[in-house]
KEVO-191191 format. One line per 5 residues: number of its first residue (from 1); their letters; for each residue x, y, z of C-alpha. Coordinates in pm, whole numbers, plus 50000, padded with zeros to 5 digits. Each point is the difference from the previous one (the first is absolute). Layout:
REM KEVO-191191
NUM = A = X Y Z; ... .
//
This chain:
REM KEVO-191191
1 = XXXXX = 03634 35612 73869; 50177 49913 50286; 50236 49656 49936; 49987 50054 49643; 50233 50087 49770 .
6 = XXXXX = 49961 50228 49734; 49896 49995 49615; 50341 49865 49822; 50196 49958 50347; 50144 50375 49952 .
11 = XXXXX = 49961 50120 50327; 50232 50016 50264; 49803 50229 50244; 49665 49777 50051; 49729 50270 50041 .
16 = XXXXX = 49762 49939 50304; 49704 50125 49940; 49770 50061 50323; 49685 50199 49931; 49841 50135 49684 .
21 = XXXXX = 49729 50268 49912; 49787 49957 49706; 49786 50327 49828; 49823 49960 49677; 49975 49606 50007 .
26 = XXXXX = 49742 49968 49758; 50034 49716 49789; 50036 49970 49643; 50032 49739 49703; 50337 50024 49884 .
31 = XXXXX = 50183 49876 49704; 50415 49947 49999; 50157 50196 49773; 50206 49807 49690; 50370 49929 50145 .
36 = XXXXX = 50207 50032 49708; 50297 49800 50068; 50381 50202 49932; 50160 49838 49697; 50328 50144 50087 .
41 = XXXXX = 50227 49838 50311; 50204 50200 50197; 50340 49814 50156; 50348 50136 50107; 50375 49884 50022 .
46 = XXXXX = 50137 50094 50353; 50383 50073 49948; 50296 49939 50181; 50172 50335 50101; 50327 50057 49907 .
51 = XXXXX = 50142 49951 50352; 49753 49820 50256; 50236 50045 50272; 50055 50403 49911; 49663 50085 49978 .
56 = XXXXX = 49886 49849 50344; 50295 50215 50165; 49864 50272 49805; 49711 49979 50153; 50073 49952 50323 .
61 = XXXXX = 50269 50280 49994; 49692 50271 49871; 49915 49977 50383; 50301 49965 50163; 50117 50356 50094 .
66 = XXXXX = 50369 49877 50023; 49996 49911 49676; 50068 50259 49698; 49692 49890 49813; 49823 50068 50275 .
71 = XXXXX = 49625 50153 49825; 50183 49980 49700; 49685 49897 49792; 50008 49873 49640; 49770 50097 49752 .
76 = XXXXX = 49870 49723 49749; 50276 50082 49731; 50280 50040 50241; 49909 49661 50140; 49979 49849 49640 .
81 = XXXXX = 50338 50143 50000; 50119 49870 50323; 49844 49666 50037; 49796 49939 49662; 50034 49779 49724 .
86 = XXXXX = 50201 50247 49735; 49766 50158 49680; 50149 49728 49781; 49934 49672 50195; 49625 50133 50041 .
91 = XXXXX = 50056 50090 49637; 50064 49612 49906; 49715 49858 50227; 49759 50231 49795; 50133 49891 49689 .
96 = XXXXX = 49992 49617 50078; 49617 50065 50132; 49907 50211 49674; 50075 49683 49784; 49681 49820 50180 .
101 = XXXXX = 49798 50321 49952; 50032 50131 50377; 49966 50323 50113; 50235 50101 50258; 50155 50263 50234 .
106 = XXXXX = 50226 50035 50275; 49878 50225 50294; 50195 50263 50106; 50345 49842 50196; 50061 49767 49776 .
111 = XXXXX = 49937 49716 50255; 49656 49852 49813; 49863 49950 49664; 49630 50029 49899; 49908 49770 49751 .
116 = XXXXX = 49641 49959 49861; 49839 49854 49696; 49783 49638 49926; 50021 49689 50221; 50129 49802 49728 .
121 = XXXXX = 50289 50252 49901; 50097 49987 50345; 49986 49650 49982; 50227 49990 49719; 50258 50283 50133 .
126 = XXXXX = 50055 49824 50281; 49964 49637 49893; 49756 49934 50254; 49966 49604 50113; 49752 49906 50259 .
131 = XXXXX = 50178 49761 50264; 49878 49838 50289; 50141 50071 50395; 49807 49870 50222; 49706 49732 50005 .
136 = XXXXX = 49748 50284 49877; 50225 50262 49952; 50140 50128 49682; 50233 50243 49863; 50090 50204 49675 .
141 = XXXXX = 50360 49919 49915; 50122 50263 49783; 50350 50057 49781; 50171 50336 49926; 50302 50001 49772 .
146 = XXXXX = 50326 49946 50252; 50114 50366 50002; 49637 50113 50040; 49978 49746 50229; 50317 50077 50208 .
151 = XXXXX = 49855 50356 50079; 49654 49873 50137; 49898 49962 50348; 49648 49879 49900; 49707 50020 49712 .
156 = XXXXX = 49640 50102 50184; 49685 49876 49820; 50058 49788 49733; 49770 49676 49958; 50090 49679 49797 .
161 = XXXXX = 49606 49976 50071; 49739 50260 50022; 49897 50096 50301; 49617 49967 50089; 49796 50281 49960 .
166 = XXXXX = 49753 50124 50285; 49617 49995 49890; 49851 50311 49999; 49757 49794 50235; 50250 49936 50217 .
171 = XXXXX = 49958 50377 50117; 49625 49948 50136; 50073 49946 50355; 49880 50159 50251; 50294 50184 50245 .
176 = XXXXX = 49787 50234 50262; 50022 49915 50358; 49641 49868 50130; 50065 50178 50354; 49947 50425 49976 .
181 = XXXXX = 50160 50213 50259; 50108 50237 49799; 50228 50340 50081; 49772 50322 50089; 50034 50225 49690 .
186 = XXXXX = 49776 50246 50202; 50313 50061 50196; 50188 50348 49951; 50342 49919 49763; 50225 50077 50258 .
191 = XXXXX = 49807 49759 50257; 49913 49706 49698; 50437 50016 49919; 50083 49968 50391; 49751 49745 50020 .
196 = XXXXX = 50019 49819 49666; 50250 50129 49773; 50363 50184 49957; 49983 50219 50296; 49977 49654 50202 .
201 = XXXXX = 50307 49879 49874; 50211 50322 49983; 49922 50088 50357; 50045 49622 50141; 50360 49976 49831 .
206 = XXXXX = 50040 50389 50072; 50063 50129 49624; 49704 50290 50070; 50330 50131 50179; 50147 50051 49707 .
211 = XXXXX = 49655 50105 49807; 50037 50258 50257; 50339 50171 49868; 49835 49989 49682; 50130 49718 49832 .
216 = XXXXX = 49720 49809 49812; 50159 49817 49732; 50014 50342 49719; 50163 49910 49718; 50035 49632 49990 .
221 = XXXXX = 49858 49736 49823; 49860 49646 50128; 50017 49715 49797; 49716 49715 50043; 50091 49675 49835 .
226 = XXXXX = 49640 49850 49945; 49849 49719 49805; 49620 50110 49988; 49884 50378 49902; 49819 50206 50233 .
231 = XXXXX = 49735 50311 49935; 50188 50310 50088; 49633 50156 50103; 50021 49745 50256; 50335 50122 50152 .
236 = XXXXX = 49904 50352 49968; 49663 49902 50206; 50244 49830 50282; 50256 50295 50023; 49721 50256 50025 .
241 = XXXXX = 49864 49821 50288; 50327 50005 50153; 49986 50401 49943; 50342 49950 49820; 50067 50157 49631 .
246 = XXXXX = 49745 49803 49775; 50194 50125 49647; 49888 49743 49796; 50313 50119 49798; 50213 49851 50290 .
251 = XXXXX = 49956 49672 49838; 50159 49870 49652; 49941 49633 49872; 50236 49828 49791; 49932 49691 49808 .
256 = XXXXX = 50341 49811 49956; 49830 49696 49849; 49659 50051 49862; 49841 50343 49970; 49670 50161 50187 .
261 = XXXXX = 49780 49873 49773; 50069 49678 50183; 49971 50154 50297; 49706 50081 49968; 49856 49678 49857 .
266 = XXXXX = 50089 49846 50359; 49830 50270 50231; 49718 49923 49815; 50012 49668 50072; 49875 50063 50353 .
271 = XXXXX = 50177 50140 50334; 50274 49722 50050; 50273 49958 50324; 50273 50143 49758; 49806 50279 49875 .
276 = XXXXX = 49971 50093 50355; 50385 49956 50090; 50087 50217 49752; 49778 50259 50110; 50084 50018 50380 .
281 = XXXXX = 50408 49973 49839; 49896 50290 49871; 49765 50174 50284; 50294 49945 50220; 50310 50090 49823 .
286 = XXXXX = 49848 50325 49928; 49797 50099 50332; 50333 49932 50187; 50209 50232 49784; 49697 50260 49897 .
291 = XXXXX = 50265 50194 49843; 50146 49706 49733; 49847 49885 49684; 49932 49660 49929; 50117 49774 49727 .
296 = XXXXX = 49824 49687 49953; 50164 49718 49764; 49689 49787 49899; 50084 49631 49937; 49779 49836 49778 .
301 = XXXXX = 49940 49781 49696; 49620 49839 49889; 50001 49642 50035; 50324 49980 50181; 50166 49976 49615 .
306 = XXXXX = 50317 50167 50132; 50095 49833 50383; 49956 50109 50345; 50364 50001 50057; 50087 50204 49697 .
311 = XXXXX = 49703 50239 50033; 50170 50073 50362; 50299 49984 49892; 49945 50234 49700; 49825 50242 50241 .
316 = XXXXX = 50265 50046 50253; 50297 50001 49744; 49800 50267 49853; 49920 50239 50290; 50432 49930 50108 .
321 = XXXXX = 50105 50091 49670; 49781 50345 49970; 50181 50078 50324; 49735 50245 50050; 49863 49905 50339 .
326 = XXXXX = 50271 50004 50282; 49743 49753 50197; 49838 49742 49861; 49723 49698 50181; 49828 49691 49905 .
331 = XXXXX = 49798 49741 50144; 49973 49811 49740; 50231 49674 49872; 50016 49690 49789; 50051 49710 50256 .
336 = XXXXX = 50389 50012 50058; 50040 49792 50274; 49762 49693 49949; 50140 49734 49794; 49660 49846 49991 .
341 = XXXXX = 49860 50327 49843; 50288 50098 49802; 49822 50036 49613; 49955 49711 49813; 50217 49998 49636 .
346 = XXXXX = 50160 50351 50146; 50340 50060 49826; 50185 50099 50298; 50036 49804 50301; 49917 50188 50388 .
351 = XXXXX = 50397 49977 50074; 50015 50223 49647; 49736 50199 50027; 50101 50122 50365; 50315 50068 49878 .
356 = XXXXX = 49900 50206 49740; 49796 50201 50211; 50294 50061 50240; 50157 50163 49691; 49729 50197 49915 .
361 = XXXXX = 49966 50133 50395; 50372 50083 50012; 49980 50203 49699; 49735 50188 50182; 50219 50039 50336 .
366 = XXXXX = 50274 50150 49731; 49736 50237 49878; 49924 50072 50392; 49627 49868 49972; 49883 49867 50315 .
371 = XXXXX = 49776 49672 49951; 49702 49882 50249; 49839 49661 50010; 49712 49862 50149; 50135 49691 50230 .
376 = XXXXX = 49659 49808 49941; 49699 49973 50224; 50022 49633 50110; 50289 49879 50226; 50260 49795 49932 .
381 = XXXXX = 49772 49814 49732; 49824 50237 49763; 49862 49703 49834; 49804 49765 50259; 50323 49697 50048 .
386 = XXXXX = 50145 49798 50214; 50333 50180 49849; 50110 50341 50051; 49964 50214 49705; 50027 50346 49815 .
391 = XXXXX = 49840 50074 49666; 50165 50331 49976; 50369 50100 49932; 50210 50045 50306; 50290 50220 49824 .
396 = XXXXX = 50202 50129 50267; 50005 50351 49748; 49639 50057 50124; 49864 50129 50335; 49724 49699 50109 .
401 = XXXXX = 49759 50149 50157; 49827 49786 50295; 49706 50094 50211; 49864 50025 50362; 49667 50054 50172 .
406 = XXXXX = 49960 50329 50196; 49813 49931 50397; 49652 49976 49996; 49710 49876 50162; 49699 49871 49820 .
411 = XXXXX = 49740 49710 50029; 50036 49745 49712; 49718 49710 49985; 49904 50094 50350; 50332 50027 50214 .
416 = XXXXX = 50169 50261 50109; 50343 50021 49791; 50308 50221 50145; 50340 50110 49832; 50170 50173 50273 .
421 = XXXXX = 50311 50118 49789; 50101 50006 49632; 50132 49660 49908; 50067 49789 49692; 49684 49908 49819 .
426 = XXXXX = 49921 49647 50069; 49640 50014 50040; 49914 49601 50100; 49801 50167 50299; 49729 50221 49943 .
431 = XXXXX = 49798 49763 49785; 50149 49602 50085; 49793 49715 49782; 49974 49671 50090; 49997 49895 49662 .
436 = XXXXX = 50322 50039 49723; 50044 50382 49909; 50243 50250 49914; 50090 50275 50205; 50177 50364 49934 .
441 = XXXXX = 50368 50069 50104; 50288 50223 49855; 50226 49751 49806; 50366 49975 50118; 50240 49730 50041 .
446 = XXXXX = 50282 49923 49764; 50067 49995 49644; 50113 49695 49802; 50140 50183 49667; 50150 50252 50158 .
451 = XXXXX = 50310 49975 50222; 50018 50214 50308; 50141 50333 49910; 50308 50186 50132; 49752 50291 50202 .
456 = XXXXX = 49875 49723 50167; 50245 49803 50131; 50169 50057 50370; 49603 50167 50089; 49876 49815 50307 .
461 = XXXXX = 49672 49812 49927; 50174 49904 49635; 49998 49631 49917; 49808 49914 50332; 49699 49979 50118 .
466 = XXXXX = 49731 49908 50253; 49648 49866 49877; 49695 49852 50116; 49840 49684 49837; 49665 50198 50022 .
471 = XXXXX = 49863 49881 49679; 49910 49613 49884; 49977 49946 49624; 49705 49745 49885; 49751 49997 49675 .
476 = XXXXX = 50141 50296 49860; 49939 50266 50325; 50159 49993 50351; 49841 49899 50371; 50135 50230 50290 .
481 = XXXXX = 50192 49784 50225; 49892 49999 50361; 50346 49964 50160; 50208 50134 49743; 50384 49935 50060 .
486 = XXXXX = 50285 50217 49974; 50270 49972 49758; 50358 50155 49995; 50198 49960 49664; 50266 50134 49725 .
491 = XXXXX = 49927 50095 49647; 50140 50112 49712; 49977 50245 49714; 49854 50308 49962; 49790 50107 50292 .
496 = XXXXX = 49676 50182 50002; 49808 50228 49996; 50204 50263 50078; 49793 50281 50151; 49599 49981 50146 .
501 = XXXXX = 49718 50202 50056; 49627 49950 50049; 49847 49777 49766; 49713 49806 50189; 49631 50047 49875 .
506 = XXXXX = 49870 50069 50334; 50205 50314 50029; 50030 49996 49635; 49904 50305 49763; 49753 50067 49742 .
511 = XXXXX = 49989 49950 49603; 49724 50140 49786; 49944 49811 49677; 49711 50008 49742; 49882 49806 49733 .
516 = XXXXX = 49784 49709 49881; 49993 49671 50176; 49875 49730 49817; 49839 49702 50068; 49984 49707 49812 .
521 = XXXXX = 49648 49784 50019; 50104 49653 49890; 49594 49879 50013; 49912 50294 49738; 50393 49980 49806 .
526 = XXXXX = 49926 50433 50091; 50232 50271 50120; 49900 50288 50258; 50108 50329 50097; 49954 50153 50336 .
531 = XXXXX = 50193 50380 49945; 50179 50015 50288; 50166 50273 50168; 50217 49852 50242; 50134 50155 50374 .
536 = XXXXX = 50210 49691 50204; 50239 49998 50290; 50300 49772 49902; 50317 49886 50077; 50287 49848 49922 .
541 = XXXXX = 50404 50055 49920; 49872 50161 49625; 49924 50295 50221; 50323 50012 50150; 50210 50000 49686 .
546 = XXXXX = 49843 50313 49841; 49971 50192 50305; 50380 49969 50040; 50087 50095 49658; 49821 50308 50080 .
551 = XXXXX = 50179 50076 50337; 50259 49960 49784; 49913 50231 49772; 49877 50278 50284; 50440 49909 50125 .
556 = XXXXX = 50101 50025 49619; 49821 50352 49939; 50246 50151 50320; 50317 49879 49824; 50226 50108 49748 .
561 = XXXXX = 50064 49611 49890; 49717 49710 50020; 50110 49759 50282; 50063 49737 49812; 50016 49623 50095 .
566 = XXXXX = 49846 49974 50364; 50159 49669 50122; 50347 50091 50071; 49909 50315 50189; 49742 49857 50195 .
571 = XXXXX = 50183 49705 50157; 50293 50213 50127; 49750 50262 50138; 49823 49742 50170; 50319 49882 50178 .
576 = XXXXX = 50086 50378 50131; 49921 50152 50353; 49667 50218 49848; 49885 49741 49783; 49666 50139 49787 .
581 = XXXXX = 49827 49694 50006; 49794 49852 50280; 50118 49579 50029; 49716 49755 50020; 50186 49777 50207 .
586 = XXXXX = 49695 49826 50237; 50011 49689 50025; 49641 49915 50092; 49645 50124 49837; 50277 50139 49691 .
591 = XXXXX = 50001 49757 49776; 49914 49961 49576; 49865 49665 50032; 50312 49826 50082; 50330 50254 50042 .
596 = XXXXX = 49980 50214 50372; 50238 50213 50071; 50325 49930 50156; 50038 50200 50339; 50278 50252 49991 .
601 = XXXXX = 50116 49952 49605; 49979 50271 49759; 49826 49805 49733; 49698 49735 49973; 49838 49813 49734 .
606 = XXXXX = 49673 50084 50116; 50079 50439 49976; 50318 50010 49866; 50185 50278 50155; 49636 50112 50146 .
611 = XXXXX = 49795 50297 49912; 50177 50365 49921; 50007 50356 50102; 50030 50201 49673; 50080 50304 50250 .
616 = XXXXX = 50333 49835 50140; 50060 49792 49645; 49973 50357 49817; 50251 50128 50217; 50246 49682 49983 .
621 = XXXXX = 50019 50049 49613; 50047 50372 50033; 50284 49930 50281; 50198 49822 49637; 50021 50314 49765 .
//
């Protein structure tokens, strides 16, 4: 699955899959299930707070331990209070959508409006006009009476058009890697985690330090913002291997959109790439922090009748408004940062849709909910382009979570291959073609939505940067230069990722997923099923994400008050004398595609501020009380 992306361009954190094991493969004749399509459309209003300007200091002052408010969390109804639309302008939205025969209600905060009911009542609420931007490109222009209108920042998923529905068809491809070198199950669980799951991590980035004064992540909750479900016996069958608690009561699923039943209609479809990104989210998250529960917001509608970027949006709003989980992951995302790939007809434009999602993140950094991303799994250009881009949201109220490869020496298509030192993954090397491919790196670079934010600015490494022209773009892949030059340059906006850790396949970790996987014989118009039960070794920055919301959670379950929003903290600490994070700052063989790293400055577009010591971060948030 390398150099593809994945079903519905939702992921952010490519998964790299690098071995398989198959049991039970016998095949079967196999006949889809009837999709019944949802009938009811799910969009929301995204509203403008009631100061913009008071809630970002807000924010920012929750982690500055100067300030009074420092860890002076809000719940949902004091923030509705503070910052939220007031109980009678929600009150007059309702009553203007009730008159088309909407449904509709505002999360908790006040900052967001659910509305749901029929396509064409939508249509009608809204006054919904299909206009054209672009030579192929079109929009859904949409009117709100002017006071209504006055306190909106953006309307998510409403279609002048209806959007295309995916054939149930469309499911009957075949996603398991050809090549099996599988992880040894026949390992002891201590020796299988070192070698293959959490114990790998936690010991590389030294959090078993804290595992050791008994801090494992008791008492919190993880969220897992998902767009595929996932078979809890499957996570229970990875932690147990891992010889960490394998409660399947650990894990709670909650369906913000459509409801298990639907869920369960797509595992049956087959094993698919996002079925198995929500289960490592999952397998991660939770063998990190053996101690937290898991709670996994499941994005989904049949037939794509309510959008990608409301399902997501829907989803996260929904997990930020419970403000139940004090940490909360994804690697998944609409595209955000393609124009090209922005959804056709879509109601709200990228510029409006990032912004709204900045709104939503900040009231989570009021609630003091720390927020991990997946940086992407492909460079500078997670689509294969002659232009840079990011199909994932860059908010600078997020931590983006980039990734490296650990040393190691292997033979790949018979030559010896050698990592001498953990760098950023850019893996052009171990496996060169001579004809146009794609090739795995941690995204990073620079974000054109967002502008660069205030922690950011005055870091060394910020705004600059040194690259190598390693990659040349032609018939939709890339050729490896031979004699790559080197590039030294500014940039602007929001810089990322912020933070790194391993996230290469070859020293990647393993995922156990079962299910059917179906073929499709076009000769005999017939469907197969091969039960598989599925042991990989994968990689990518969708490993990275969860396994930091569950350091965070192991840090969270040793404090009085959740940590709250990283990004502030993290930047100063890197600029002090015992700085907990190890800098990435090579300029050669550390690279993720294109960005290096800048000799001597703090911060590089390839690492960010490089790869952590929970032991030493741990004791830098303690050192604020």
């Amino acid at each position: 699955m390398r150099g593809k992306q994945l079903a519905l361009s939702l992921l952010s954190g490519v998964l790299v899959l690098s071995g398989s094991l198959v049991v039970n493969a016998k095949s079967t004749s196999y006949k889809l299930p009837k999709v019944e399509l949802s009938k009811t459309v799910v969009a929301n209003i995204a509203f403008k707070p009631q100061s913009s300007s008071g809630l970002t200091d807000y924010v920012y002052d929750t982690v500055d331990p100067t300030s009074t408010n420092f860890h002076q969390y809000l719940t949902p109804d004091q923030f509705a209070e503070k910052f939220g639309r007031t109980p009678e302008q929600i009150s007059a939205f309702q009553t203007y959508l009730s008159q088309y025969h909407l449904k509709s209600s505002a999360y908790p905060g006040n900052l967001a409006l659910k509305v749901w009911g029929t396509r064409q009542n939508l249509i009608k609420a809204f006054n919904a006009k299909r206009v054209k931007v672009g030579k192929k490109d079109y929009r859904t222009k949409i009117k709100l009476p002017g006071k209504l209108a006055s306190q909106t920042v953006s309307v998510i998923g409403v279609y002048a058009t209806k959007p295309k529905a995916n054939k149930a068809k469309t499911s009957v491809t075949p996603t398991i890697p050809k090549d099996s070198t599988p992880p040894n199950t026949d390992l002891s669980k201590t020796t299988f985690a070192k070698k293959y799951g959490a114990m790998k991590f936690a010991d590389r980035y030294q959090l078993s330090n804290l595992y050791s004064k008994g801090l494992t992540g008791q008492g919190q909750r993880i969220g897992v913002i998902t767009m595929n479900d996932f078979k809890t016996s499957d996570v229970v069958k990875y932690w147990d291997q891992n010889g960490v608690n394998a409660d399947s009561s650990r894990v709670n699923k909650i369906y913000p959109v459509e409801n298990a039943k639907a869920g369960k209609l797509l595992l049956s479809l087959g094993i698919s790439a996002p079925q198995m990104e929500s289960t490592l989210d999952v397998d991660q998250s939770g063998a990190v922090a053996p101690g937290a529960n898991i709670d996994a917001y499941i994005g989904i509608s049949l037939g794509n009748v309510t959008s990608s970027t409301s399902i997501f949006y829907t989803a996260f709003m929904n997990a930020v408004s419970d403000d139940r989980d004090k940490q909360l992951t994804t690697s998944f995302a609409p595209n955000v940062e393609l124009a090209s790939r922005w959804e056709q007809n879509a109601s709200a434009s990228m510029q409006q849709y990032s912004d709204a999602f900045n709104l939503m993140l900040e009231q989570a950094a009021a609630e003091g909910i720390t927020v991990f991303r997946a940086s992407g799994d492909y460079g500078p250009r997670e689509l294969p382009s002659k232009q840079f881009n990011h199909v994932f949201s860059t908010s600078p109220y997020q931590v983006i979570t980039g990734g490296t490869t650990l040393p190691y020496t292997r033979i790949i298509d018979g030559k010896i291959v050698t990592v001498n030192k953990e760098r950023a993954w850019g893996d052009a090397y171990s496996d060169p073609k001579t004809k146009p491919s794609t090739y795995a790196g941690s995204g990073g670079g620079f974000s054109i939505l967002n502008p660069t934010p205030r922690y950011q600015q005055g870091i060394s490494g910020v705004n600059t940067f040194r690259a190598i022209d390693l990659l040349k773009y032609k018939d939709g892949g890339y050729l490896v230069q031979k004699d790559p030059q080197i590039i030294f340059g500014t940039g602007s906006g929001r810089n990322f990722p912020d933070v790194s850790a391993n996230a290469d396949n070859h020293t990647g970790y393993a995922l156990y997923v079962s299910g059917d996987n179906l073929s499709y014989n076009s000769k005999t118009k017939k469907i197969s099923s091969h039960y598989l039960k599925l042991w990989s070794v994968n990689g990518g920055t969708s490993f990275v994400s969860p396994q930091m919301a569950g350091a965070n959670a192991v840090m969270n379950s040793g404090r009085d008050t959740p940590l709250g929003f990283w990004n502030p903290q993290i930047y100063k600490f890197a600029t002090e004398s015992d700085s907990p994070f190890n800098v990435l700052d090579d300029a050669d063989n550390n690279n993720n595609l294109y960005y290096t790293g800048q000799p001597g400055k703090l911060y590089n577009q390839a690492t960010g501020l490089g790869t952590i010591n929970f032991d030493k971060l741990f004791s830098k948030f303690q050192s604020e009380k």
